[in-house]
C-alpha positions as a printed NumPy array, in Angstrom:
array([[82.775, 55.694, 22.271],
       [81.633, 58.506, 24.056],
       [77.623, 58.034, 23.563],
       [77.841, 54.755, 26.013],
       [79.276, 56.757, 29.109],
       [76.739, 59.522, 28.629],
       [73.713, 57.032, 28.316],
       [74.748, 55.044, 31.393],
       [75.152, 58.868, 33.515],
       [71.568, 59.528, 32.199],
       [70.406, 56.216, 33.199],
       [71.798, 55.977, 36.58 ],
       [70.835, 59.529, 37.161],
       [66.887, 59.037, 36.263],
       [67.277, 55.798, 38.19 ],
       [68.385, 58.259, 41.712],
       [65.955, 60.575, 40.774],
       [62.075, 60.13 , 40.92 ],
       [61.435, 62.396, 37.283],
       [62.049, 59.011, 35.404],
       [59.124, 57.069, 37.912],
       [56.947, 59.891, 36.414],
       [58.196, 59.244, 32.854],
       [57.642, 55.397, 32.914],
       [54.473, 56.088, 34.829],
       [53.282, 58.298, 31.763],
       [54.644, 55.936, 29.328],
       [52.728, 52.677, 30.849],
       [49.315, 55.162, 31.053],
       [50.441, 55.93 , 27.032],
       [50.631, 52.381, 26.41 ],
       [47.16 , 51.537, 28.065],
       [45.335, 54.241, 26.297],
       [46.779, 53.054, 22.983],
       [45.598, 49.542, 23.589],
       [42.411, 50.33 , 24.353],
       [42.045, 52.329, 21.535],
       [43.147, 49.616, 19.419],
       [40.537, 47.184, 21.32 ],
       [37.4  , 50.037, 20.39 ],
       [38.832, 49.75 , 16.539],
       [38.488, 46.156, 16.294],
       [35.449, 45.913, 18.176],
       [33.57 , 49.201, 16.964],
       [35.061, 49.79 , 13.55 ],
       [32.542, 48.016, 11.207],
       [30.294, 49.721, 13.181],
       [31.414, 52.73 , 13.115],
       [32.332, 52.486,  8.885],
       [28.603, 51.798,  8.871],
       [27.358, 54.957, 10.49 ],
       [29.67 , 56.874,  8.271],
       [28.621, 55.298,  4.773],
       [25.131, 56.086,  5.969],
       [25.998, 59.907,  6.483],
       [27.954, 59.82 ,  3.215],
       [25.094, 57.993,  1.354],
       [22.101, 60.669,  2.763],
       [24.356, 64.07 ,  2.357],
       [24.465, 62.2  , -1.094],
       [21.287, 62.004, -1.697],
       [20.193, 65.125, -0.539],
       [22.335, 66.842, -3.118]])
C-alpha cells in the first residue's frame, strides 16, 4: 500500500512543523463556533420561527 507511507510522512511532518498547531487551532475554534450555534438554535429557534410567521402573516395581510 502506498497511501499508508505517505499519510504517516504527512503526519510526522505537520507534527515537526507548527502549520498543523494552526490547523487544529482553527479546527477546535470551528468546532466551538458550530456548537454554539447549535446551542442559539435550540434555545432561540421557536423564538425566532415566531418572529418570522409574524412577518410572513403581516406582508400577508398587507397584500
Amino acid at each position: 500500500m502506498l497511501i499508508r507511507p505517505r499519510i504517516f510522512r504527512l503526519l510526522d511532518r505537520l507534527h515537526r512543523t507548527e502549520e498543523g498547531q494552526g490547523l487544529a487551532e482553527y479546527a477546535l475554534i470551528l468546532a466551538l463556533i458550530a456548537v454554539v450555534a447549535i446551542v442559539a438554535m435550540l434555545f432561540l429557534g421557536n423564538q425566532i420561527s415566531d418572529k418570522f410567521s409574524y412577518i410572513g402573516s403581516t406582508i400577508k395581510s398587507v397584500q
